[in-house]
N, CA, C and O atoms as CSV, one atom per row, in Angstrom:
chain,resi,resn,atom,element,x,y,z
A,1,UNK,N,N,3.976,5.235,-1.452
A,1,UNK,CA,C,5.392,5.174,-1.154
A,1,UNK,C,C,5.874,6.589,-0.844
A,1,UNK,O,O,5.307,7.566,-1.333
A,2,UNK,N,N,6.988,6.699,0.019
A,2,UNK,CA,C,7.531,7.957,0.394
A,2,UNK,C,C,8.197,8.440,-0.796
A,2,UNK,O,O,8.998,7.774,-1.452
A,3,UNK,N,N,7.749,9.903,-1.109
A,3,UNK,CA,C,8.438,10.419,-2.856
A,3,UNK,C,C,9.587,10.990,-2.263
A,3,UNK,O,O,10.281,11.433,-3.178
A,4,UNK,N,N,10.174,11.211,-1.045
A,4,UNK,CA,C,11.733,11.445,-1.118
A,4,UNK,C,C,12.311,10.308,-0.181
A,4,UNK,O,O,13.066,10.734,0.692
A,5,UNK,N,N,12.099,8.951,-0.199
A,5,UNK,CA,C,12.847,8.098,-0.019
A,5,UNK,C,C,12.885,7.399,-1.554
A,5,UNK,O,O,11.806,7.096,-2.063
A,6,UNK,N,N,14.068,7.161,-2.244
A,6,UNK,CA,C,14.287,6.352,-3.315
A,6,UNK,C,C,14.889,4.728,-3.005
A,6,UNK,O,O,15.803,4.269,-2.321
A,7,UNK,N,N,13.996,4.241,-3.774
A,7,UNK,CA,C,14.479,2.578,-3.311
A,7,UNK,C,C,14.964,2.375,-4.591
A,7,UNK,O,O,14.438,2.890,-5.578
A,8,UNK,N,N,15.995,1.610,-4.639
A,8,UNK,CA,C,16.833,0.787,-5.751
A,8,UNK,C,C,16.202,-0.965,-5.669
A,8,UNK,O,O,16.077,-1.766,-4.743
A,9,UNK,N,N,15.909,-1.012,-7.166
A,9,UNK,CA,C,15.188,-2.872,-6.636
A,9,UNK,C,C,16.739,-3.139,-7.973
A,9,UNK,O,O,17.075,-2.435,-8.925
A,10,UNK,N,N,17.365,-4.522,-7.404
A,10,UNK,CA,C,18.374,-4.958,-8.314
A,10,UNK,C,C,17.872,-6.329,-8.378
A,10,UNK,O,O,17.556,-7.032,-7.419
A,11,UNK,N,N,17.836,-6.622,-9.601
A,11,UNK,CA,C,17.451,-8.371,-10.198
A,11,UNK,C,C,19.098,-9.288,-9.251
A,11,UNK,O,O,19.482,-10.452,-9.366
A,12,UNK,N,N,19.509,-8.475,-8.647
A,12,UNK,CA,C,20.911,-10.133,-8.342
A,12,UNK,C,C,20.820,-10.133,-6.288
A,12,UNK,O,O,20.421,-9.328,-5.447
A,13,UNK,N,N,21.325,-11.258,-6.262
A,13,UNK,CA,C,21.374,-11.507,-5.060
A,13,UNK,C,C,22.498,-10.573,-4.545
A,13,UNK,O,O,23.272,-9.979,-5.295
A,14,UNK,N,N,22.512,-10.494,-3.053
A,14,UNK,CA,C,23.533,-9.554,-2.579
A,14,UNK,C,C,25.012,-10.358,-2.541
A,14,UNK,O,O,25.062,-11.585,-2.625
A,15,UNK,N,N,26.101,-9.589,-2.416
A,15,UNK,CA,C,26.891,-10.662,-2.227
A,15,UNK,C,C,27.273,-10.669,-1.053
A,15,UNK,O,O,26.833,-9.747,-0.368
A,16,UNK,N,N,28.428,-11.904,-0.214
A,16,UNK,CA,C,28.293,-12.055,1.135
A,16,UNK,C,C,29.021,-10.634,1.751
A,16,UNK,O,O,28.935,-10.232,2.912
A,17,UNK,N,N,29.705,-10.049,0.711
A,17,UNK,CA,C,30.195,-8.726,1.573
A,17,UNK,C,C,29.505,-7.665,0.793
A,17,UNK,O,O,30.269,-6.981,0.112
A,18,UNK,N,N,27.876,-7.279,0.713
A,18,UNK,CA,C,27.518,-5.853,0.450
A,18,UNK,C,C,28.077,-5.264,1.348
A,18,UNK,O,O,28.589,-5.629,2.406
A,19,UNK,N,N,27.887,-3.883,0.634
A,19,UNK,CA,C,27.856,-2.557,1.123
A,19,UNK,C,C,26.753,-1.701,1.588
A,19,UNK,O,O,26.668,-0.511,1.891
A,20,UNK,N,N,25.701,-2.979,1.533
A,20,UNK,CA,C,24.807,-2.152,2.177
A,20,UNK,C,C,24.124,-2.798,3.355
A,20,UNK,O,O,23.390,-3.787,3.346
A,21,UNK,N,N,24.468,-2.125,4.269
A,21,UNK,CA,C,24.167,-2.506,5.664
A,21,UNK,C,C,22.917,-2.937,6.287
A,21,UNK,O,O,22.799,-3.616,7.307
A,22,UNK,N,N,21.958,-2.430,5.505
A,22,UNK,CA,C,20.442,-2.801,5.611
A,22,UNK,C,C,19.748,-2.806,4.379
A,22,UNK,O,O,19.555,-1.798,3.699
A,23,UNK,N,N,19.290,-4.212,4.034
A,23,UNK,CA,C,18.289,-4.129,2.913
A,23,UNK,C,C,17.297,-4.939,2.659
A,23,UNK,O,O,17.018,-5.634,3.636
A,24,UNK,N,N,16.694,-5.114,1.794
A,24,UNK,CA,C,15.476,-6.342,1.501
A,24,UNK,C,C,15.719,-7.198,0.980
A,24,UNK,O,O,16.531,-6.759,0.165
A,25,UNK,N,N,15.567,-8.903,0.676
A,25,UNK,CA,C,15.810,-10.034,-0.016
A,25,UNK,C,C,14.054,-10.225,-0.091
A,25,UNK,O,O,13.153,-10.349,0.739
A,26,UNK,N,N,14.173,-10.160,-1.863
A,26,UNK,CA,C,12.460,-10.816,-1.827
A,26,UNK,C,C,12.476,-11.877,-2.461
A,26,UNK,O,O,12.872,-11.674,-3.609
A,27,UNK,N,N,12.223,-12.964,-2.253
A,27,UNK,CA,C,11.934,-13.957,-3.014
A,27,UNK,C,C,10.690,-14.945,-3.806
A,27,UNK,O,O,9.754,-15.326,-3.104
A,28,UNK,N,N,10.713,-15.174,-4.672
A,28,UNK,CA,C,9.452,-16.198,-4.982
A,28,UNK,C,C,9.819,-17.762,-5.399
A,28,UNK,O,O,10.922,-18.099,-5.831
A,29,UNK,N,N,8.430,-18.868,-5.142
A,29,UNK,CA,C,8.818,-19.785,-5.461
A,29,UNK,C,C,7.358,-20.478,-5.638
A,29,UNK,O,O,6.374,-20.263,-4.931
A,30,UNK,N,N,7.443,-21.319,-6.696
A,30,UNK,CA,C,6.272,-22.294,-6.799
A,30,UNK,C,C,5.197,-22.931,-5.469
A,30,UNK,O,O,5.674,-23.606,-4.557
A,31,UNK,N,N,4.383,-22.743,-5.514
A,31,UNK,CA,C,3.337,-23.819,-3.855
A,31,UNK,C,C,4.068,-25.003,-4.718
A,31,UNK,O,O,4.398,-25.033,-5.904
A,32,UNK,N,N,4.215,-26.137,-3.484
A,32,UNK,CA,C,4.769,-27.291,-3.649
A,32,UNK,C,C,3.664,-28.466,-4.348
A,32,UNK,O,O,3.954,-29.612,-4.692
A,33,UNK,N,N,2.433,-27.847,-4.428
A,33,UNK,CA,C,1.172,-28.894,-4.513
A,33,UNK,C,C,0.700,-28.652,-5.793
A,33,UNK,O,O,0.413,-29.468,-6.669
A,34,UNK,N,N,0.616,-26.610,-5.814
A,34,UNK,CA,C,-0.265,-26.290,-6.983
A,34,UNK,C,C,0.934,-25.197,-7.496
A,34,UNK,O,O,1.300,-24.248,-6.801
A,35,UNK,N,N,1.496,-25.523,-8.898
A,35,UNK,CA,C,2.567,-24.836,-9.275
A,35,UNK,C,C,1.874,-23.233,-9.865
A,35,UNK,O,O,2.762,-22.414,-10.103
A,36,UNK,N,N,0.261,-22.667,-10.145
A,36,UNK,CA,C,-0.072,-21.980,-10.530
A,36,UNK,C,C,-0.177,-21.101,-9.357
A,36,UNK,O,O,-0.512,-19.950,-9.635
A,37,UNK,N,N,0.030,-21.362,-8.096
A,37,UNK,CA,C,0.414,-20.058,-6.884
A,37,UNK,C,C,1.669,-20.068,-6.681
A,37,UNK,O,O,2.399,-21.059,-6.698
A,38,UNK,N,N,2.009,-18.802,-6.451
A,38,UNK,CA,C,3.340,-18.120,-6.130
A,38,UNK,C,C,3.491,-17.792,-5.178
A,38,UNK,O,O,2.738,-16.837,-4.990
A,39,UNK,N,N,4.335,-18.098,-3.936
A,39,UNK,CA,C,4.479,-17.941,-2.620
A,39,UNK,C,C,5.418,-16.769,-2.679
A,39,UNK,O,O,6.451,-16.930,-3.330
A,40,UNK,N,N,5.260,-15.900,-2.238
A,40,UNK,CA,C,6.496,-15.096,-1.445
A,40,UNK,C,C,6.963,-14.628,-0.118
A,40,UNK,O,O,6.305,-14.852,0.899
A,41,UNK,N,N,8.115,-13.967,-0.109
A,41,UNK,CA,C,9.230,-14.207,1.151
A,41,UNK,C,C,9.631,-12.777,1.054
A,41,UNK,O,O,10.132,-12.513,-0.040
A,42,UNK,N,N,9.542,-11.620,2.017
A,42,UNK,CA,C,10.400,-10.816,2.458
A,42,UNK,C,C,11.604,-11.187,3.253
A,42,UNK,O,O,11.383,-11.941,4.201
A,43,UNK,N,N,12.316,-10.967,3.138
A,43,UNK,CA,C,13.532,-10.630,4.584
A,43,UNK,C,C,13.805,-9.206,4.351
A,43,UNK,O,O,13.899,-8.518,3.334
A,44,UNK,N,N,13.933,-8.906,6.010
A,44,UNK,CA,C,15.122,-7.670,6.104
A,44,UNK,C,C,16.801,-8.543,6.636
A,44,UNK,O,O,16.943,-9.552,7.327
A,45,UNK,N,N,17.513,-7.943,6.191
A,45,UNK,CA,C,18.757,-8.258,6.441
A,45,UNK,C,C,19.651,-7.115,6.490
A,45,UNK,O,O,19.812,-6.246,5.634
A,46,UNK,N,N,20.316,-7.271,7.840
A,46,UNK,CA,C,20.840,-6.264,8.883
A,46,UNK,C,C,22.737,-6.234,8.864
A,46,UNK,O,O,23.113,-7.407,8.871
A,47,UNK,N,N,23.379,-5.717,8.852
A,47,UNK,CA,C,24.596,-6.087,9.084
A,47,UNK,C,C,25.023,-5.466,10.733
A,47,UNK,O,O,25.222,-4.261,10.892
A,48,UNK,N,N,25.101,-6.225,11.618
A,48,UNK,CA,C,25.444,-4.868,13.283
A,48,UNK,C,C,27.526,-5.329,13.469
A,48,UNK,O,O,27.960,-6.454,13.220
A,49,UNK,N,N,28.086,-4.585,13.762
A,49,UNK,CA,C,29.276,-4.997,14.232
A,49,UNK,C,C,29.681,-3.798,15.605
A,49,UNK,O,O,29.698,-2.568,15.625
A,50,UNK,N,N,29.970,-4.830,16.644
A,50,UNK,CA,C,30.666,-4.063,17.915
A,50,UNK,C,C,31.783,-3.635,17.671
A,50,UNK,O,O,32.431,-3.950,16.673
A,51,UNK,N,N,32.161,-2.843,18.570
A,51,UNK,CA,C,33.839,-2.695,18.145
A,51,UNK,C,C,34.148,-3.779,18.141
A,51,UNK,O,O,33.380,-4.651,18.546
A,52,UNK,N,N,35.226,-4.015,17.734
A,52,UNK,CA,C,36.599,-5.011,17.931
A,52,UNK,C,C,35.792,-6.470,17.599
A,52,UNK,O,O,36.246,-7.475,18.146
A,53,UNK,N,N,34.831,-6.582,16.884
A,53,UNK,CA,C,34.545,-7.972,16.867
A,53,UNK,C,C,34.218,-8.049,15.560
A,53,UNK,O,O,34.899,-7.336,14.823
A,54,UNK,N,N,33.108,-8.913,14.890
A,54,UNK,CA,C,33.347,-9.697,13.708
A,54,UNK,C,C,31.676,-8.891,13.263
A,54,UNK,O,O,31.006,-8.499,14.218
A,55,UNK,N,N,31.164,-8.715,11.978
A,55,UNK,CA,C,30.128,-8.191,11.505
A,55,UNK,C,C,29.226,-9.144,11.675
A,55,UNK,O,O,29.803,-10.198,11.407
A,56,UNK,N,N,27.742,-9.431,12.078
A,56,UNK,CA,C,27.521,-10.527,12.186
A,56,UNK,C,C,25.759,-9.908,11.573
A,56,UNK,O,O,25.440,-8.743,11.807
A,57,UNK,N,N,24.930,-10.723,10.923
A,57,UNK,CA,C,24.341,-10.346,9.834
A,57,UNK,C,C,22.615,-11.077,10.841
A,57,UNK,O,O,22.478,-12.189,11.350
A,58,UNK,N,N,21.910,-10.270,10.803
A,58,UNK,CA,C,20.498,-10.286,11.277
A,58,UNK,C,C,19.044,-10.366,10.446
A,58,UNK,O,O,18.432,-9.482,9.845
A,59,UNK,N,N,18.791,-11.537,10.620
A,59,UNK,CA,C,17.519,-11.606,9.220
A,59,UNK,C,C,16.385,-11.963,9.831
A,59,UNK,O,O,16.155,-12.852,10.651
A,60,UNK,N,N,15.516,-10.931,9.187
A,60,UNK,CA,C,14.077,-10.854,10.160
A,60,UNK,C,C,13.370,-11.025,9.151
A,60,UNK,O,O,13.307,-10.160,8.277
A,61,UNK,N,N,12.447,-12.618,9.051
A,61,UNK,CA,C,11.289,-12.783,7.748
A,61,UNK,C,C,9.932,-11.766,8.262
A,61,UNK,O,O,9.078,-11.908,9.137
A,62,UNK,N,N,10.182,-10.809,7.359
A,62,UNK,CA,C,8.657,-9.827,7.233
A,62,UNK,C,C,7.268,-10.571,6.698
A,62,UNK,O,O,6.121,-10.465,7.131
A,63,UNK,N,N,7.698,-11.217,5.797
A,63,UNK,CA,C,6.784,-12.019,4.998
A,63,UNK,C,C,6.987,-13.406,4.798
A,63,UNK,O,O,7.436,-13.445,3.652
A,64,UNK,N,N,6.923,-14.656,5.252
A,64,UNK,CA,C,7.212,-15.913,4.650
A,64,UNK,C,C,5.840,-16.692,3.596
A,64,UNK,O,O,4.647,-16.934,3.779
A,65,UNK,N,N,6.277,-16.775,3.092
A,65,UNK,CA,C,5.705,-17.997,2.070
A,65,UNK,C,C,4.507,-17.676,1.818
A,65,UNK,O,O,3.845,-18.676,1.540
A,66,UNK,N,N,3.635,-16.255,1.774
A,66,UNK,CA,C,2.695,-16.379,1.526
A,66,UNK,C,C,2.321,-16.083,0.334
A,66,UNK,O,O,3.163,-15.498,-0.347
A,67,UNK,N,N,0.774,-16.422,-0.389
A,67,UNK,CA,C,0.669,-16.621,-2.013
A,67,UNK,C,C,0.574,-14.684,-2.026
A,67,UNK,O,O,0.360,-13.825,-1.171
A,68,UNK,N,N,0.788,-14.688,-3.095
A,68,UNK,CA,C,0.635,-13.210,-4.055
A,68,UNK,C,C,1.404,-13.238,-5.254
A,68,UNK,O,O,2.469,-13.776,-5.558
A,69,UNK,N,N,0.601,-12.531,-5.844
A,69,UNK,CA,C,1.542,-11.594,-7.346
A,69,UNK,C,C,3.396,-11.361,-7.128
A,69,UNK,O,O,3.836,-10.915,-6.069
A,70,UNK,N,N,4.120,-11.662,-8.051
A,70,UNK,CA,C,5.034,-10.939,-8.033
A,70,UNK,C,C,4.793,-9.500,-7.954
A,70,UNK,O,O,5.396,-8.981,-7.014
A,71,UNK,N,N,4.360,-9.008,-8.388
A,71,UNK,CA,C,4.021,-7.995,-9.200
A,71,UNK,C,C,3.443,-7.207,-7.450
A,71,UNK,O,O,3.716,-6.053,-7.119
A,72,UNK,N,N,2.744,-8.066,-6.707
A,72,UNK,CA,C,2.156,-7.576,-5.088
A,72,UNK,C,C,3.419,-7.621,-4.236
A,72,UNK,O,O,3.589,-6.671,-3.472
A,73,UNK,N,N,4.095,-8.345,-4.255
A,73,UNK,CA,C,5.174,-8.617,-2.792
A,73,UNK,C,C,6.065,-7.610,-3.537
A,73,UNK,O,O,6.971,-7.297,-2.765
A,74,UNK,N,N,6.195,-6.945,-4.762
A,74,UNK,CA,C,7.601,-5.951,-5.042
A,74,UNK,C,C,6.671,-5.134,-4.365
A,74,UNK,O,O,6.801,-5.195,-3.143
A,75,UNK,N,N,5.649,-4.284,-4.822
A,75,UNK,CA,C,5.034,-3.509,-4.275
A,75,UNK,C,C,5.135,-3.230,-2.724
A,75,UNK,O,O,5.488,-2.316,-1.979
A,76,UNK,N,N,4.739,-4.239,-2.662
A,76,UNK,CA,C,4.922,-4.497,-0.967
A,76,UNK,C,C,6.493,-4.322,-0.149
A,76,UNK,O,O,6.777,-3.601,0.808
A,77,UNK,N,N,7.123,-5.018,-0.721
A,77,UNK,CA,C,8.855,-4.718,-0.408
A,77,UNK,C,C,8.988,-3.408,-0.389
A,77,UNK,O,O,9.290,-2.904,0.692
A,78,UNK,N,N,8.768,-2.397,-1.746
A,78,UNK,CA,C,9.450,-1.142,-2.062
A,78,UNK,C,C,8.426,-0.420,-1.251
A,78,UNK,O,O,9.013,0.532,-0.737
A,79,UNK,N,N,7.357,-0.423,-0.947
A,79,UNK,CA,C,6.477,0.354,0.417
A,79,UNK,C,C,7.002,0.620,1.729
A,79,UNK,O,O,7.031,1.587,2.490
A,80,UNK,N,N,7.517,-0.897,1.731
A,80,UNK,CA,C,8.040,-1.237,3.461
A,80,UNK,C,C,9.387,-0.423,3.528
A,80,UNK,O,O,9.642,0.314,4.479
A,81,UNK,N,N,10.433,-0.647,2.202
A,81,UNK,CA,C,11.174,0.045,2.341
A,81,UNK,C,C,11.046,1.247,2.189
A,81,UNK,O,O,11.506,1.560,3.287
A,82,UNK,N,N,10.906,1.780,1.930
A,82,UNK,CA,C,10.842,3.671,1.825
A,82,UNK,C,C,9.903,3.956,3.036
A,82,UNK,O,O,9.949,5.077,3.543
A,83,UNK,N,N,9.031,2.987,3.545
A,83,UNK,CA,C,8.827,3.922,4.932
A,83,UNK,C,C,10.080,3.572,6.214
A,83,UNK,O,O,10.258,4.141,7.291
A,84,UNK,N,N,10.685,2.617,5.697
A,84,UNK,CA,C,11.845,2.366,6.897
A,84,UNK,C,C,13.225,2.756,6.526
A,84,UNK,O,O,14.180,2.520,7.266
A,85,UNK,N,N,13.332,3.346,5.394
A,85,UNK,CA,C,14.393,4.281,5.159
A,85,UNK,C,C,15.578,3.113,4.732
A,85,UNK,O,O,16.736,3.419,5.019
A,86,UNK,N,N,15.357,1.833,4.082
A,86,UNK,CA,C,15.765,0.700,3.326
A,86,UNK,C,C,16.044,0.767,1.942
A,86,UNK,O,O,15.305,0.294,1.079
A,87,UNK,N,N,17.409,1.518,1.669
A,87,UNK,CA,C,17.872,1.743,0.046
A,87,UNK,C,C,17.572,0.871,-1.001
A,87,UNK,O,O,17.156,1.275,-2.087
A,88,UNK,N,N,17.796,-0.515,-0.687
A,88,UNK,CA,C,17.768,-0.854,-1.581
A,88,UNK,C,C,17.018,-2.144,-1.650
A,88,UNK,O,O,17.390,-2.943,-0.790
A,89,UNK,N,N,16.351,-2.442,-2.199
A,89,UNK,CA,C,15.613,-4.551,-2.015
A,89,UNK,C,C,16.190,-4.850,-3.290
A,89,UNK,O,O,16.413,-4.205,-4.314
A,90,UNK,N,N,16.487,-6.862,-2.641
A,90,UNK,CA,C,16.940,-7.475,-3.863
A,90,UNK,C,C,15.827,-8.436,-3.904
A,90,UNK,O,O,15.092,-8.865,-3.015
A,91,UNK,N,N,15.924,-8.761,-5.720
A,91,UNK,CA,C,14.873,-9.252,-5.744
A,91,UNK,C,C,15.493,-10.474,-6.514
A,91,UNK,O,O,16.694,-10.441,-6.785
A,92,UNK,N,N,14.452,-11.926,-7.001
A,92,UNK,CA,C,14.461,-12.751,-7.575
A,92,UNK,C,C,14.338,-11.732,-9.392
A,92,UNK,O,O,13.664,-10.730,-9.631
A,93,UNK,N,N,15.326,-12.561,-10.398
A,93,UNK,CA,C,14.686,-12.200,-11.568
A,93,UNK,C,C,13.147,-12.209,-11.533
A,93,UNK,O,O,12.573,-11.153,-11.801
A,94,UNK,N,N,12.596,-13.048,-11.299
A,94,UNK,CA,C,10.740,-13.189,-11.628
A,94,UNK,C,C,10.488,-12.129,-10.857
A,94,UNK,O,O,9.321,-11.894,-11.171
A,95,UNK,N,N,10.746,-11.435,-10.168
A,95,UNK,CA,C,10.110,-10.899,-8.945
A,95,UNK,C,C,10.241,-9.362,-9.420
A,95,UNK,O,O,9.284,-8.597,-9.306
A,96,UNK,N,N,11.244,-9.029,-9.858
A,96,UNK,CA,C,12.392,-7.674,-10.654
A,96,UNK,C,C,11.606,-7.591,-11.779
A,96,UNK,O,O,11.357,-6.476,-12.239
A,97,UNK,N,N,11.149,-8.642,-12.329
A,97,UNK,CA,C,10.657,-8.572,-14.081
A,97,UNK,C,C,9.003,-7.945,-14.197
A,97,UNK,O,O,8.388,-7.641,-15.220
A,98,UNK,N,N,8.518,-7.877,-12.643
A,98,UNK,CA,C,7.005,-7.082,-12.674
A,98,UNK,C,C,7.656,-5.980,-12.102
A,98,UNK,O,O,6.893,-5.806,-11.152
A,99,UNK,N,N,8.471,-5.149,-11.994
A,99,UNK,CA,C,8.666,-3.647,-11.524
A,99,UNK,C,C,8.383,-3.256,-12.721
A,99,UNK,O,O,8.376,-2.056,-12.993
C-alpha cells in the first residue's frame, strides 16, 4: 500500500449525501448454495456534477461476487484505494471486523 496515501475504512454505509466525492463500497454476502463461501463486491462510487445541473452518482463494480476472505477483499479495497488516491472505503460490519 502507498505509506503516504491514508485510507479511512468506516464499518457504516455512506449516506445518500456524503461528502465524499469518490470512494469504495465493499461488500460481503453468503454463496447462495454453500453458506461456508463468502462472495465479495467492490464498487467505486463517483459523485460528477456539471454546472447548473443535478449531482449524479457513477458506480463502477471493480469486483463482483467473487469468493475470498473478508479479511482478502479489505486488503484488496484499501490497496486499490491508496494507489488511486480513494480516501476512504466503506465497508460491511463483517468486512470492517477483519481490518
Amino acid at each position: 500500500m502507498d505509506a503516504s496515501m491514508e485510507v479511512k475504512v468506516l464499518n457504516v454505509q455512506p449516506s445518500s449525501g456524503s461528502s465524499e466525492p469518490d470512494y469504495l463500497r465493499v461488500h460481503t454476502e453468503p454463496e447462495p448454495l454453500d453458506d461456508t463461501v463468502v462472495l465479495a463486491t467492490i464498487e467505486r462510487v463517483t459523485d460528477r456534477a456539471k454546472p447548473g445541473e443535478a449531482v449524479t452518482q457513477r458506480i463502477k463494480t471493480l469486483v463482483a461476487r467473487r469468493p475470498m476472505s473478508a479479511g482478502a477483499v479489505l486488503t484488496l479495497a484499501m490497496s486499490y484505494a491508496a494507489r488511486k488516491h480513494i480516501p476512504v472505503v466503506y465497508a460491511d460490519a463483517d468486512v470492517g471486523a477483519a481490518a
